[in-house]
Backbone bond lengths (Angstrom), bond angles and torsions (degrees), N, CA, C in turn:
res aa  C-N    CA-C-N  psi(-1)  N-CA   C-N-CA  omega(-1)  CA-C   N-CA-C  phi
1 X - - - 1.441 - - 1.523 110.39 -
2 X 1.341 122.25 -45.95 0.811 118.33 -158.87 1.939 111.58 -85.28
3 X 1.544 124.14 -6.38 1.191 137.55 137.87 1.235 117.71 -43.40
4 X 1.318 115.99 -70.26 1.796 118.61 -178.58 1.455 107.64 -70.56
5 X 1.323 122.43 2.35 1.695 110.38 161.07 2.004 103.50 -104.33
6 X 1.247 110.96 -28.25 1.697 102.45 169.80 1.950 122.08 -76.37
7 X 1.591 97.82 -23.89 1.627 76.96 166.96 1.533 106.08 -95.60
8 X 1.677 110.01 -19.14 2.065 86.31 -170.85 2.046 85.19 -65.27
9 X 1.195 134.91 -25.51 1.598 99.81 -158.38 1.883 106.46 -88.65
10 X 1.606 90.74 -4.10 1.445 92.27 178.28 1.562 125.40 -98.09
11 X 1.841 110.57 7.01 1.635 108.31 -155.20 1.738 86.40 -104.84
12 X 1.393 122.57 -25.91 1.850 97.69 162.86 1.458 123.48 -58.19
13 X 1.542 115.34 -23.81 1.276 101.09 -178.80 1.872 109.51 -96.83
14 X 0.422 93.92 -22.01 1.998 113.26 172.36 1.834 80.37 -59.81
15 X 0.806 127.33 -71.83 1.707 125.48 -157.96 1.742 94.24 -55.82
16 X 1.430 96.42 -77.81 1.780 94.76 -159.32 1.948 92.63 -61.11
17 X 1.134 146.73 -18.96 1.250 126.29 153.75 1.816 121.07 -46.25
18 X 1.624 93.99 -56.66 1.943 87.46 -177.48 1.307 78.46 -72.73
19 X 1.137 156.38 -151.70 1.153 149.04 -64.29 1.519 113.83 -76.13
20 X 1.198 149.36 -10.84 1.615 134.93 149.68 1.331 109.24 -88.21
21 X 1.975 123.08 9.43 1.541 80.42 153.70 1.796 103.59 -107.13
22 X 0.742 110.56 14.69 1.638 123.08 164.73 1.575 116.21 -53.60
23 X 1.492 128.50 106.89 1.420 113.78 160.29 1.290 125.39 4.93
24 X 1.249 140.21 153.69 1.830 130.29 179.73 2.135 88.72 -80.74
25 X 1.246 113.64 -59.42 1.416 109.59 164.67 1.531 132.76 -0.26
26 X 1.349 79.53 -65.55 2.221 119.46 -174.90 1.091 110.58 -61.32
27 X 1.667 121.67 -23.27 1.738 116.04 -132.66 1.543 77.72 -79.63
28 X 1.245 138.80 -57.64 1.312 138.63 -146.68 1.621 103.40 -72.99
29 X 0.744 130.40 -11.28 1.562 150.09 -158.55 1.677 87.97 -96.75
30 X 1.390 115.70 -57.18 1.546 112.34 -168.94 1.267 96.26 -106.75
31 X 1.016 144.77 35.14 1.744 130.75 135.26 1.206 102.12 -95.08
32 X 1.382 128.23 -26.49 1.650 119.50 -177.85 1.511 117.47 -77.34
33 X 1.773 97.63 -22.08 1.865 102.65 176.31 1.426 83.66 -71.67
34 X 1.042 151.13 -86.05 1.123 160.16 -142.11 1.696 120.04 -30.80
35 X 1.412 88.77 -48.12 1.869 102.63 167.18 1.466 102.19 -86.35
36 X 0.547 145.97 -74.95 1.743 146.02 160.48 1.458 110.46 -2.78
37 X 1.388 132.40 -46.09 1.270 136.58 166.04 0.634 126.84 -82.57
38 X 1.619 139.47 -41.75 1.422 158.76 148.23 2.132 97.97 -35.04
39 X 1.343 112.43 -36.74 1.496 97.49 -168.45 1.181 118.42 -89.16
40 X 1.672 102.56 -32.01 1.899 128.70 170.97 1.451 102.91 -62.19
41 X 1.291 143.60 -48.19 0.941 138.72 157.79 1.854 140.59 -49.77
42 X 1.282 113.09 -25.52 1.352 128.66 172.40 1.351 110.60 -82.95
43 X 1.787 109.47 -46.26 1.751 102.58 161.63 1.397 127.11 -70.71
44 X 1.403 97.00 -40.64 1.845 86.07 171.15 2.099 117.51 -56.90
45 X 0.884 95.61 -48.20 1.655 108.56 169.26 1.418 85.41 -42.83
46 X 1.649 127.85 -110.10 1.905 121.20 -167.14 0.973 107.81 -26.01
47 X 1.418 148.52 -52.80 1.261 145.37 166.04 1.509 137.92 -33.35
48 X 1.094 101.70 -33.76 1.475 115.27 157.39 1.439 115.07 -98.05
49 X 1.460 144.31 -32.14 0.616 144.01 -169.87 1.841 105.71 -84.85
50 X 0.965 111.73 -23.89 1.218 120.83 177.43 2.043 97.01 -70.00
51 X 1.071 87.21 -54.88 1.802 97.11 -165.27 1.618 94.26 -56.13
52 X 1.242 122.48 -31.57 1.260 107.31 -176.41 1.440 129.02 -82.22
53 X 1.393 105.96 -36.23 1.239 118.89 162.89 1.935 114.52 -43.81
54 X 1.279 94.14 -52.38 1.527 89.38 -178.09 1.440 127.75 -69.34
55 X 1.882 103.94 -6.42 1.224 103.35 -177.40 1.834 114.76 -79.34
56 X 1.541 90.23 -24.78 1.978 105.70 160.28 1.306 114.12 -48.22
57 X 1.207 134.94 -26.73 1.571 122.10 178.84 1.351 96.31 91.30
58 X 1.303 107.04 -133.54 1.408 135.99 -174.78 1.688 114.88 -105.01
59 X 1.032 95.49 -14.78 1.653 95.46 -169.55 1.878 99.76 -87.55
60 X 1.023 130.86 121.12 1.361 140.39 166.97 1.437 112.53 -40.44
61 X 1.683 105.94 -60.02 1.400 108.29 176.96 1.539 115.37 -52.06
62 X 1.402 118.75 -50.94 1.038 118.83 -161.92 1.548 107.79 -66.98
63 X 1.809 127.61 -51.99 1.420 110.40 151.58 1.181 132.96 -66.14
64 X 0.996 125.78 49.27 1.626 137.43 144.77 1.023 106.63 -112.33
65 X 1.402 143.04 -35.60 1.153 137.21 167.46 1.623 126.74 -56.14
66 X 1.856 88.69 -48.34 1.915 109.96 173.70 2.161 85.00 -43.37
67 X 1.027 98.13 -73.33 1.709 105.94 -147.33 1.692 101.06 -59.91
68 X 1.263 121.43 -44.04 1.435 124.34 171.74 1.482 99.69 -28.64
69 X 1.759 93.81 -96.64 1.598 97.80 -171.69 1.438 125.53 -58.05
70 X 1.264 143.08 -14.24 0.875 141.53 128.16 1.388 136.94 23.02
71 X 1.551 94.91 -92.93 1.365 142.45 -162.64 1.667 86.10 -79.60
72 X 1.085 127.44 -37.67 1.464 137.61 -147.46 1.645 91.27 -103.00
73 X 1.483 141.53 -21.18 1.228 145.80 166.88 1.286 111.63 -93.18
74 X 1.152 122.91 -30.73 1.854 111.82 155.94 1.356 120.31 -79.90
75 X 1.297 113.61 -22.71 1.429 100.48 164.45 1.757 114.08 -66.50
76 X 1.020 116.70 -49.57 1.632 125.00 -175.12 1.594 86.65 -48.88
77 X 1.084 125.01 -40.85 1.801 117.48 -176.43 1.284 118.18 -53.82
78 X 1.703 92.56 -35.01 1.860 99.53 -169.31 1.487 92.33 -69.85
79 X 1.238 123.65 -53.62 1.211 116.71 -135.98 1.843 90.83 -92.98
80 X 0.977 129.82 11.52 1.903 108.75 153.64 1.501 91.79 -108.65
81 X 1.324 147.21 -4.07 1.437 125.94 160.49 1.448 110.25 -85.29
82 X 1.157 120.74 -12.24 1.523 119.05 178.28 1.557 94.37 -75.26
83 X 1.113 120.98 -52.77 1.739 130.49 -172.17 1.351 112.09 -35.86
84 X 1.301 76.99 -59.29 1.911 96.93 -165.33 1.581 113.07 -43.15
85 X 2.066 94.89 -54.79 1.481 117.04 -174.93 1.494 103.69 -52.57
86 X 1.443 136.15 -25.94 1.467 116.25 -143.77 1.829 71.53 -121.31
């Protein structure tokens, strides 16, 4: 939770940052990546989250669990490829 409350309060300033240090040319170029990533990202998110849910069956508990751990094993992904990168 407390991730998805530091980038939503940090992705307006992340935006008007990429886009004025962008060429004046560019600027329009990187507000459109900007929604473009922001949208590829929200479906891929339902997209998995969808897939997981369905891997619960019928039982509620059990997709909450599918999507819990899940969600909680791609993150562990991010974070040794984040490692690696830095």
């Amino acid at each position: 939770m407390a991730g998805g409350l530091g980038i939503g309060i940090a992705m307006p300033h992340l935006s008007v940052a990429a886009m004025t240090s962008a060429p004046a040319d560019e600027a329009g170029k990187a507000a459109g990546a900007i929604a473009t990533v922001l949208t590829m990202s929200t479906a891929f998110g339902a997209t998995i989250a969808g897939l997981l849910v369905n891997l619960g069956g019928p039982s509620v508990v059990m997709s909450a669990r599918w999507l819990l751990f899940g969600f909680a094993a791609i993150c562990a992904v991010g974070l040794f490829t984040a490692r690696r990168a830095v």
